[in-house]
C-alpha positions in Angstrom: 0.0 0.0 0.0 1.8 3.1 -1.0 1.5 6.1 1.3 -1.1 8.0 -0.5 -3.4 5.4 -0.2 -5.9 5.7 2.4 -6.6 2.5 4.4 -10.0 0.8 4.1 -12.8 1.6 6.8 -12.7 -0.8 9.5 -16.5 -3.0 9.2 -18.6 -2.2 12.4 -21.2 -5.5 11.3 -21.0 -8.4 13.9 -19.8 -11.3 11.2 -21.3 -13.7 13.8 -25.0 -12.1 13.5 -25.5 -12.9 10.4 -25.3 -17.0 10.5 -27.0 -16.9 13.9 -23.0 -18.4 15.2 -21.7 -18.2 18.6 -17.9 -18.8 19.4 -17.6 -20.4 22.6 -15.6 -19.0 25.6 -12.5 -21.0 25.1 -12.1 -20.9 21.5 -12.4 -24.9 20.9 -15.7 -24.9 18.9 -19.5 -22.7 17.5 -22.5 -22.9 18.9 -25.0 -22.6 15.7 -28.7 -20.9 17.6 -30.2 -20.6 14.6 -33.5 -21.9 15.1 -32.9 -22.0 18.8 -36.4 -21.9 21.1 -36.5 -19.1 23.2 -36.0 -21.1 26.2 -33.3 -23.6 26.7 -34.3 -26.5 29.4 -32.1 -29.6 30.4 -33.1 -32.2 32.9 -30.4 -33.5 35.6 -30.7 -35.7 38.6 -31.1 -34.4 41.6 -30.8 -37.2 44.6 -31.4 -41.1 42.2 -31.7 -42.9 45.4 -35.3 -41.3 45.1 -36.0 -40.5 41.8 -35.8 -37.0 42.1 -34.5 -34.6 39.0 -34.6 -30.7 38.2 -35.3 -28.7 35.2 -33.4 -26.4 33.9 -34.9 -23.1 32.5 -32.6 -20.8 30.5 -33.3 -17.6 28.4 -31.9 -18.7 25.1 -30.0 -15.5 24.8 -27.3 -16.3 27.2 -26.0 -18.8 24.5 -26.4 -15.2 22.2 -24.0 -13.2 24.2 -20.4 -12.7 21.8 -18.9 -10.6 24.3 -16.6 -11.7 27.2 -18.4 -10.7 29.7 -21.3 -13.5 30.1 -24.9 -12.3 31.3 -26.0 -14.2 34.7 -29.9 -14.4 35.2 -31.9 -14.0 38.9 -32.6 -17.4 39.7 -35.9 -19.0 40.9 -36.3 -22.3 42.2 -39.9 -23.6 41.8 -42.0 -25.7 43.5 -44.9 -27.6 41.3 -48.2 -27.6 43.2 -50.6 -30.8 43.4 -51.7 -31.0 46.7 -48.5 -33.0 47.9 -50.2 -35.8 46.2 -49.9 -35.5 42.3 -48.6 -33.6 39.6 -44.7 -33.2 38.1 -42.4 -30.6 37.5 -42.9 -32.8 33.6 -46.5 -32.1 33.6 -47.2 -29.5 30.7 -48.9 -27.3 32.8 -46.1 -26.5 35.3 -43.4 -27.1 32.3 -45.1 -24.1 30.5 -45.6 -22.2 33.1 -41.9 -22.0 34.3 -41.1 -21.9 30.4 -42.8 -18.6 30.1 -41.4 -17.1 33.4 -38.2 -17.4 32.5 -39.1 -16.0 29.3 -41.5 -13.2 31.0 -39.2 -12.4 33.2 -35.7 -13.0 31.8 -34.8 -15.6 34.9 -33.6 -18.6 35.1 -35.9 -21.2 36.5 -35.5 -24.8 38.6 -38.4 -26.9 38.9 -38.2 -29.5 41.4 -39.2 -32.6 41.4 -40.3 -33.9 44.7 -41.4 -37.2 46.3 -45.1 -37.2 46.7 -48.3 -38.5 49.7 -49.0 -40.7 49.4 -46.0 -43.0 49.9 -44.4 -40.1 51.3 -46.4 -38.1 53.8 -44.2 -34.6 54.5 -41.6 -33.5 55.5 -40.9 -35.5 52.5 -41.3 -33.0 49.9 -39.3 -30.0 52.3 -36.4 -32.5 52.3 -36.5 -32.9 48.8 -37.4 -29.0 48.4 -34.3 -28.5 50.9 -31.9 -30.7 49.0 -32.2 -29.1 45.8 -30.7 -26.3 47.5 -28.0 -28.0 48.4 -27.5 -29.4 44.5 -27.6 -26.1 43.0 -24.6 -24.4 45.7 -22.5 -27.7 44.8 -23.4 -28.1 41.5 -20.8 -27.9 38.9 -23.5 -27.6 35.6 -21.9 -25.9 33.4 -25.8 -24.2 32.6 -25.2 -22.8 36.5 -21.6 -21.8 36.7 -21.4 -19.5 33.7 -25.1 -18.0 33.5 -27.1 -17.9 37.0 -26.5 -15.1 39.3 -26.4 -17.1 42.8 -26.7 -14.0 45.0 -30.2 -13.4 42.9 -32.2 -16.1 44.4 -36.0 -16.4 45.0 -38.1 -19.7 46.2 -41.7 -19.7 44.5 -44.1 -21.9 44.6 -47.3 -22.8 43.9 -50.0 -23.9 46.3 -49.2 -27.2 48.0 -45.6 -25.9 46.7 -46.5 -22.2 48.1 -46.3 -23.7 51.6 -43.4 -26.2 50.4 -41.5 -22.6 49.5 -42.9 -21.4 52.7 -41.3 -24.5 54.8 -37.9 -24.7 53.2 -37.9 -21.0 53.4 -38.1 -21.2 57.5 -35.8 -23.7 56.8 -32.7 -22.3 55.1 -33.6 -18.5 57.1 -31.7 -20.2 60.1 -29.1 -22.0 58.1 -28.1 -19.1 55.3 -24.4 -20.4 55.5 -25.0 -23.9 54.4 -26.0 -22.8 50.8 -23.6 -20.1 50.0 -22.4 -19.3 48.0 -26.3 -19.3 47.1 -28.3 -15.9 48.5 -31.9 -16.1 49.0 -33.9 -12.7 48.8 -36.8 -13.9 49.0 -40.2 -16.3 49.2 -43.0 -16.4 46.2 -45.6 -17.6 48.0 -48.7 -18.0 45.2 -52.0 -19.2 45.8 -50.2 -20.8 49.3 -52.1 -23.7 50.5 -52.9 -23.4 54.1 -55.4 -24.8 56.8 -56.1 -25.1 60.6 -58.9 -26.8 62.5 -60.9 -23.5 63.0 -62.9 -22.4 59.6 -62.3 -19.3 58.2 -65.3 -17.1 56.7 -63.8 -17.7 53.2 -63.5 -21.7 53.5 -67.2 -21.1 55.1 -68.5 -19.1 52.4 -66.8 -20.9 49.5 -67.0 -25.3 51.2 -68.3 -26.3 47.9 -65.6 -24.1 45.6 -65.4 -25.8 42.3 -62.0 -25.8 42.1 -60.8 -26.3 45.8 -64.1 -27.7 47.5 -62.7 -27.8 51.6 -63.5 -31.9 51.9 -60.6 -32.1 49.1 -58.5 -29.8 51.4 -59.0 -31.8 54.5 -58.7 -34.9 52.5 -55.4 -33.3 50.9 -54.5 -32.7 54.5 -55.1 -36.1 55.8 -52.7 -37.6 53.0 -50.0 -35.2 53.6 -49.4 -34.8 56.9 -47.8 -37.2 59.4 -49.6 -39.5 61.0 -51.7 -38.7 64.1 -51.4 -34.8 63.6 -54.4 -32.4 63.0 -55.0 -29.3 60.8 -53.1 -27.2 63.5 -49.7 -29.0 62.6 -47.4 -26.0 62.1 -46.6 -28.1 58.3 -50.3 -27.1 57.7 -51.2 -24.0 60.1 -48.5 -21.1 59.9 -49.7 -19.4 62.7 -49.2 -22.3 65.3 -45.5 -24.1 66.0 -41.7 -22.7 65.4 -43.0 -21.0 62.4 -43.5 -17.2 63.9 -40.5 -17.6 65.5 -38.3 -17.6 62.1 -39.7 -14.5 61.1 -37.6 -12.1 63.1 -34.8 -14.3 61.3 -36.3 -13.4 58.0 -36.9 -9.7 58.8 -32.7 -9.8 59.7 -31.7 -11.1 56.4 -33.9 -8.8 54.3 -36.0 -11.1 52.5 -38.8 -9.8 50.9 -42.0 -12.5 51.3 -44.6 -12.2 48.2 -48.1 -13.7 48.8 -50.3 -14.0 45.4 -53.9 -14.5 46.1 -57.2 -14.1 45.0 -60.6 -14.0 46.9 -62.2 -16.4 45.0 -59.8 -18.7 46.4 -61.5 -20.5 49.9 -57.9 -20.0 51.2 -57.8 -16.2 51.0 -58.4 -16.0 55.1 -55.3 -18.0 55.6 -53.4 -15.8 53.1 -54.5 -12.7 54.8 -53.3 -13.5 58.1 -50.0 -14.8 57.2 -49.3 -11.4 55.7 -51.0 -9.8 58.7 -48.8 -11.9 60.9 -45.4 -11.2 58.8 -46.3 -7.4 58.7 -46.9 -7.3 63.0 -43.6 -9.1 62.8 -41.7 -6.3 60.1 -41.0 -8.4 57.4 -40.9 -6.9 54.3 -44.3 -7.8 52.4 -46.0 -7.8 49.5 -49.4 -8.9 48.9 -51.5 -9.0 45.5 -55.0 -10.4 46.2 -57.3 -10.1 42.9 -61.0 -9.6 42.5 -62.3 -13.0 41.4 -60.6 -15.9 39.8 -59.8 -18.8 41.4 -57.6 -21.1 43.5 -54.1 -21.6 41.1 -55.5 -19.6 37.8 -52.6 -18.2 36.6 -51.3 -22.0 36.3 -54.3 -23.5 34.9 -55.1 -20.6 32.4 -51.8 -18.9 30.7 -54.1 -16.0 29.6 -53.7 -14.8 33.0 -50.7 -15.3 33.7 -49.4 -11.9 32.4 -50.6 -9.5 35.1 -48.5 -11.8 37.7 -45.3 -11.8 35.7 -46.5 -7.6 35.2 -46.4 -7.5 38.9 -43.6 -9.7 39.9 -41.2 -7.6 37.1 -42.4 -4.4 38.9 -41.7 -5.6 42.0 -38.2 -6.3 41.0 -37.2 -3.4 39.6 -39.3 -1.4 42.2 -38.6 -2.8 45.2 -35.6 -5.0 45.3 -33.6 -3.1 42.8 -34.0 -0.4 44.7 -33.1 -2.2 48.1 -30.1 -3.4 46.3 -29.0 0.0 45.4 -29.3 1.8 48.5 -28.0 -0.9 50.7 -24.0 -0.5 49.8 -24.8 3.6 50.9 -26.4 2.6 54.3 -23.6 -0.3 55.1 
């Protein structure tokens, strides 16, 4: 090139865009997306002495990201509801459901599969809930390592699995050194299944609920719990046993505690005075209770599943965003 000649413009396009190609991080091979679901999932075994497994849920774009610096996702580990009796994190209901909150939420999302009543009456399902805690702070999955955020963690669940979120919550409140380097911030408590031997006004008014009808509660209730224990087993009633006593523990470590209700729900009553309860005790709370609906809606109907995703995005970036950013300035 002589030195009148002026050099050629430098190309600004991304020649990895255009065949959808991603290098990996150490150079050895490509990663072709093209095509690639919007969700990436991948099933591993959690504790084979049991038959227990997770499933992994993935925004696709972390396998987008060309740049060095690799994108970690908030984590949520979810709990499939059923009533402790039935149902699996493979059913398509929960599967799609987690599916489109990672998705909804840009998250990455563990559902749990747990052992179920009958054969295994609870604490079953809390040991199982408790291990997979355990799995995902040891865990060498490559998934994990490179694209979860582990100080990011919430624990959601979903009715029977609200209260298993609830339990394993209490649980790991007293024991936050055991899972780091794994940092809960918070419990998703949705449509929480709850019950005591006292009615409430809502299991009163609502006994012959079409979804939840309170004779399938107490039979759910019989299943589930140990043997020889009533309603008012703290497992069942949150308000009785060690439970309130974890709370000031809770309120300590920050957490926030979401309960998602509705009042068509018979449960509502117990819903209410949990948060009631967890407010007296200065937790930080937030409570969504809908007009309407029913007992697990946004699980059995994706049409309305949007308004909770709505209002558990704004709650993020409202509320423990902020928390997050105000915390390094009081400490």
């Amino acid at each position: 090139m002589s030195r009148n000649q002026t050099a050629p413009p430098s190309s600004t396009i991304d020649p990895y865009e255009y065949p959808q190609i991603v290098p990996n991080h150490d150079s050895t091979d490509h990663h072709n997306i093209a095509g690639t679901p919007p969700i990436i999932t991948k099933d591993v075994t959690l504790n084979p002495n049991h038959n227990t497994w997770l499933r992994i849920f993935l925004p696709s774009q972390a396998l987008a990201s060309t740049s060095n610096k690799t994108k970690k996702f908030p984590l949520i580990v979810y709990y499939h509801g059923g009533g402790f009796t039935t149902s699996s994190a493979a059913s398509t209901m929960n599967n799609d459901f987690c599916s489109n909150t990672a998705l909804q939420l840009v998250v990455a999302v563990v559902s749990v599969e747990y052992l179920l009543a009958l054969e295994h009456r609870l604490p079953a399902a809390y040991d199982d809930a408790t291990e997979a805690l355990h799995w995902i702070k040891c865990t060498h999955e490559k998934l994990f390592r490179d694209f979860v955020h582990y100080s990011k963690c919430f624990l959601m669940g979903t009715s029977a699995s609200g209260n298993i979120a609830y339990q394993v919550g209490l649980r790991a409140s007293t024991a936050v050194d055991d899972f780091k380097p794994l940092k809960i911030r918070g419990l998703v408590l949705h449509h929480p299944f709850f019950g005591g031997s006292q009615r409430t006004e809502s299991e009163l008014r609502l006994v012959n609920n079409s979804v939840l009808p309170q004779s399938v509660s107490d039979l759910i209730w019989k299943l589930a719990l140990p043997i020889g224990v009533d309603r008012d087993h703290e497992y069942c009633n949150p308000t009785v046993g060690g439970g309130p006593d974890h709370f000031d523990q809770i309120r300590k470590l920050g957490w926030w505690v979401l309960v998602i209700g509705c009042d068509g729900d018979p449960l509502i009553d117990r819903q209410r005075e949990l948060v009631e309860i967890l407010n007296k005790k200065g937790v930080l709370v937030e409570a969504q209770f809908n007009k309407g609906d029913y007992h697990g809606v946004e699980i059995m109907d994706a049409t309305k599943a949007n308004p909770l995703f709505k209002f558990l995005s704004h709650f993020h970036k409202t509320k423990v965003c902020f928390v997050e950013a105000i915390l390094p300035k009081i400490f």
